[in-house]
C-alpha positions as CSV (number, residue, x, y, z in Angstrom):
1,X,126.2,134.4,86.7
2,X,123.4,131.6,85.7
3,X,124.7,129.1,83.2
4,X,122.1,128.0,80.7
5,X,121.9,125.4,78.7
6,X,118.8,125.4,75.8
7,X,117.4,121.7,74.8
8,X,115.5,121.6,71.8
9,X,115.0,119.7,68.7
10,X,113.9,123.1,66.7
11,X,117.0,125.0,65.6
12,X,114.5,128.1,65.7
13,X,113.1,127.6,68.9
14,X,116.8,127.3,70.1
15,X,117.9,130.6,68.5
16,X,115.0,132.3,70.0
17,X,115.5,131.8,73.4
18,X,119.3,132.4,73.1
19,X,118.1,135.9,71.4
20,X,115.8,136.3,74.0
21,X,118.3,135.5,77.0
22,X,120.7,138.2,75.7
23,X,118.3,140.5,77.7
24,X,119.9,138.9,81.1
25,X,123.3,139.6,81.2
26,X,123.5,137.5,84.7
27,X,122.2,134.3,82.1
28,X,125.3,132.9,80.7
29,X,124.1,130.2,77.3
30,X,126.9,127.9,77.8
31,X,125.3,125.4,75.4
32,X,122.4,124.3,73.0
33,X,121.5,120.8,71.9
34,X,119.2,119.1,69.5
35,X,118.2,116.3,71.7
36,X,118.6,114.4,74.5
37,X,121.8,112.4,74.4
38,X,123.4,115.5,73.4
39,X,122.1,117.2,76.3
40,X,122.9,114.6,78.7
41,X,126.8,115.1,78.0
42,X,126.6,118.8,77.9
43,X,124.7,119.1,81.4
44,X,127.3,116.1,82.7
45,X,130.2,118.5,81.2
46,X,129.2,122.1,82.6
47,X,126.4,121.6,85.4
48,X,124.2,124.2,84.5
49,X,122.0,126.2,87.1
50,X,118.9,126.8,84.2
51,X,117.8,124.1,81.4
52,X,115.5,125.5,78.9
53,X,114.0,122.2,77.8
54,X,112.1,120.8,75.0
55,X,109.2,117.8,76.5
56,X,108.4,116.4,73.1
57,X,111.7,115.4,71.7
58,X,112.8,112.2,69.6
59,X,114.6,109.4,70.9
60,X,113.7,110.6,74.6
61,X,111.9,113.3,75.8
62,X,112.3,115.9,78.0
63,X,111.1,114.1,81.2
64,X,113.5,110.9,80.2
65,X,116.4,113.2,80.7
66,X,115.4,114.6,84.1
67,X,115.1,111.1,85.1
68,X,118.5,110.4,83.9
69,X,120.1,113.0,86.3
70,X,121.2,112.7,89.7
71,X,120.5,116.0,90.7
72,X,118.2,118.1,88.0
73,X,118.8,122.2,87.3
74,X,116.3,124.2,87.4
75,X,114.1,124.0,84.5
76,X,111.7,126.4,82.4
77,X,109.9,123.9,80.0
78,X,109.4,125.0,76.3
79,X,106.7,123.0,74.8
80,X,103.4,122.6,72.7
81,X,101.5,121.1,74.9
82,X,98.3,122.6,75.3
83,X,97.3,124.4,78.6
84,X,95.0,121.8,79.8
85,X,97.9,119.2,79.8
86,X,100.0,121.7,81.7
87,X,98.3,121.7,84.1
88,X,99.3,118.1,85.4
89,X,102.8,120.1,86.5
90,X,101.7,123.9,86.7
91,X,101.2,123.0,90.5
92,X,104.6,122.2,91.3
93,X,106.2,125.6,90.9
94,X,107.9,124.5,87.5
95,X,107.6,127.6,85.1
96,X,106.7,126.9,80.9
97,X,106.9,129.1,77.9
98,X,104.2,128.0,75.4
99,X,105.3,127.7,72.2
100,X,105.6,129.7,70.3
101,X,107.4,132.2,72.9
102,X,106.9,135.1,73.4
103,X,108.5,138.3,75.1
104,X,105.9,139.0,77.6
105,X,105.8,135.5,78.7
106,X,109.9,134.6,78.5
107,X,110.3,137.9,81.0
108,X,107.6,136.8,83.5
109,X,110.1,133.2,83.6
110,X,112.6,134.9,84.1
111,X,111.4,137.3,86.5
112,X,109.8,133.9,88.5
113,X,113.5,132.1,88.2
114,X,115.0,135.3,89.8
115,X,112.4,135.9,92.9
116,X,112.2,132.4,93.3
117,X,116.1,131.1,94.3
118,X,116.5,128.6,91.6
119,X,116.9,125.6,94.4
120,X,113.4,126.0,95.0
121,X,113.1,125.1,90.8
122,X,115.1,122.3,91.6
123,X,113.0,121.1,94.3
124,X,110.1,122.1,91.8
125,X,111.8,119.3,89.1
126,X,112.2,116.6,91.7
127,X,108.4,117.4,92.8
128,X,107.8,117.0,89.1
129,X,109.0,113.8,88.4
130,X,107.8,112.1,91.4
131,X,104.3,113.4,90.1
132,X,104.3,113.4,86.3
133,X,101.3,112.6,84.0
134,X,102.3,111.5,80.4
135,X,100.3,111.2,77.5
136,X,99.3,107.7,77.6
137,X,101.4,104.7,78.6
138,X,105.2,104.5,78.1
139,X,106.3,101.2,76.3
140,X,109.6,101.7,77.4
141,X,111.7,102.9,80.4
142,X,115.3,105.3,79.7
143,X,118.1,104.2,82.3
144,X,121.1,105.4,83.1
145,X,124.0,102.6,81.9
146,X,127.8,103.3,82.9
147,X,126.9,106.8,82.3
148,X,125.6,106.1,78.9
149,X,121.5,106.3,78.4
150,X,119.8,102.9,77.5
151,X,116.1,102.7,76.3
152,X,114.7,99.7,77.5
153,X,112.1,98.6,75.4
154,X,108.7,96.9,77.3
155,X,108.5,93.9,75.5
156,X,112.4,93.2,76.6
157,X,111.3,93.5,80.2
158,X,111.3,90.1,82.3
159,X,110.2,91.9,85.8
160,X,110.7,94.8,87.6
161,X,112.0,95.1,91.2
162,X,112.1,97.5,94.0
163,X,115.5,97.6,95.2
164,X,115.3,100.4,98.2
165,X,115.1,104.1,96.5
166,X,115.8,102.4,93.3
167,X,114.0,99.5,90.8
168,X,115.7,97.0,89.0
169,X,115.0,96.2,85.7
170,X,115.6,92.8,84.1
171,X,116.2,91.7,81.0
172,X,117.7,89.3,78.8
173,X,120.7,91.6,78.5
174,X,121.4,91.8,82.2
175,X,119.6,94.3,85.1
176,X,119.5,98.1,85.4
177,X,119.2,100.1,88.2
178,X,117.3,103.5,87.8
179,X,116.2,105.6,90.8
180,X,112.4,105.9,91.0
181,X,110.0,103.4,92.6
182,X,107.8,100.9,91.9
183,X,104.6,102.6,92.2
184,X,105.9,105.2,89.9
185,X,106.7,103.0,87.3
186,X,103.9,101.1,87.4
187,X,101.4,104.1,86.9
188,X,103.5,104.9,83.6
189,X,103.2,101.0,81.9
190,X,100.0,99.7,80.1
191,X,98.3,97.9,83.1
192,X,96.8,95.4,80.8
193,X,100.2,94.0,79.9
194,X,102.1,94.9,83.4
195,X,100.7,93.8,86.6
196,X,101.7,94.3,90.4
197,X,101.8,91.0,92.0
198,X,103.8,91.7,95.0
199,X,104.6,95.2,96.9
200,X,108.3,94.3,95.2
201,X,107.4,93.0,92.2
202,X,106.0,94.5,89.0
203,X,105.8,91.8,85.5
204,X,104.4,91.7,82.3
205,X,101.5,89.3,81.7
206,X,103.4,88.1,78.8
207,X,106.2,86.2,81.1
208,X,104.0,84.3,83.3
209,X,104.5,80.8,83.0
210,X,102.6,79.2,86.0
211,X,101.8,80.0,89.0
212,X,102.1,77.3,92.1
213,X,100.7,77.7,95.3
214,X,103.1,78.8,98.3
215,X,102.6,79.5,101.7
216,X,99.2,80.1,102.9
217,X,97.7,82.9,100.8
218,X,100.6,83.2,98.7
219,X,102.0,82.1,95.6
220,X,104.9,81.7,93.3
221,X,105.1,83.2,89.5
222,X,107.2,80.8,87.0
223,X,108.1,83.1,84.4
224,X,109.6,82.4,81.1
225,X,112.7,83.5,81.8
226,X,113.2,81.2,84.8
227,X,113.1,83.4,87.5
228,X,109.9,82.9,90.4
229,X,109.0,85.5,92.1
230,X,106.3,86.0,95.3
231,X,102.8,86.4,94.4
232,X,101.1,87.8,97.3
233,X,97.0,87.3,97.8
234,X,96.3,91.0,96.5
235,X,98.6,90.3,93.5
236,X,97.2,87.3,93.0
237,X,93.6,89.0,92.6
238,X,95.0,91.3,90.2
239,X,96.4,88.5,88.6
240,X,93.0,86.6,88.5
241,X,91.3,89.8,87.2
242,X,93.9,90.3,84.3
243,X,93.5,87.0,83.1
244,X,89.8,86.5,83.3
245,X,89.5,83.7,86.1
């Protein structure tokens, strides 16, 4: 028996999947939420073998809440993205029901989740994230706080730092760890206000103070919130390059 839990904001879309799952007797709906924050309790409360999940969502989306798991399901994405867009995760293995569903296409999931053993969709998920292409750049980054979710604006964001197989974030509020790393991140923020000045260091332009020369080829970043971090001489050209010297 397969738990399942079904994430979306669309009571309707909700109800037809549920309907649809009563097919699968060996597919067990032990829940449905309306967004993410309710999901992320639910998954935390029955650890579910199948998500049926929502991308676009309100408050965070679908992708936000994989990120916000230790060890992601298995997951069938419902969603109106167009094709072309899906394409950016088609490749890794991760099925997707176009909305809206229909029976042809919810059986051949199903069918996939059931040849396929649904830890190769988990390694699918993991693939995902690692290699995700959103629409535009993110101006904010979800974390995982105490076991609460935080949305961390980019504006509040002082600097970013790789902390082994995590990044810290830091803000005026304190720092955040959230497991991903910094080249990730860095492809997701608005590279004209975030820059890479060091292989540990990711800031926004916005929190440079002044910069002060270092060691030979290297410099120091003053930022605004008092902290200095390494520049290094390819961060520095970035830098330079950013700000038009």
């Amino acid at each position: 028996m397969y738990k399942v839990i079904v994430i979306d904001d669309e009571p309707l879309a909700r109800s037809l999947v549920i309907k649809l799952l009563q097919s699968y007797p060996d597919f067990q709906v032990v829940d449905e939420c309306p967004d993410g924050f309710e999901a992320f309790k639910s998954i935390t409360k029955h650890n579910p073998d199948l998500l049926f999940l929502d991308i676009q969502m309100p408050r965070i989306n679908g992708f936000e809440l994989l990120e916000m798991l230790d060890k992601p399901p298995a997951v069938i994405f419902t969603t109106a993205f167009d094709e072309y867009a899906l394409k950016a995760f088609e490749s890794h293995a991760v099925d997707y029901l176009l909305k809206p569903v229909t029976r042809e296409r919810f059986d051949k999931a199903i069918q996939k989740c059931l040849h396929q053993a649904l830890s190769t969709n988990v390694q699918a998920v993991e693939n995902l994230l690692e290699n995700q292409v959103y629409e535009g750049y993110q101006h904010r980054i979800v974390v995982k706080d105490r076991g609460n979710i935080r949305i961390i604006p980019a504006e509040e964001i002082h600097y970013i730092e790789a902390n082994d197989d995590y990044i810290k974030i830091v803000t005026k509020e304190g720092s955040f760890l959230k497991k991903n790393t910094l080249t990730n991140v860095e492809k997701t923020l608005d590279p004209n206000q975030f820059v890479r000045v060091h292989r540990s260091y990711l800031m926004p332009i916005s929190q440079l103070q002044s910069i002060e020369p270092y060691e030979k080829n290297s410099h120091i970043a003053l930022l605004h919130c008092g902290m200095k971090i390494s520049v290094s001489q390819s961060g520095m050209a970035r830098l330079k390059s950013l700000l038009g010297l």
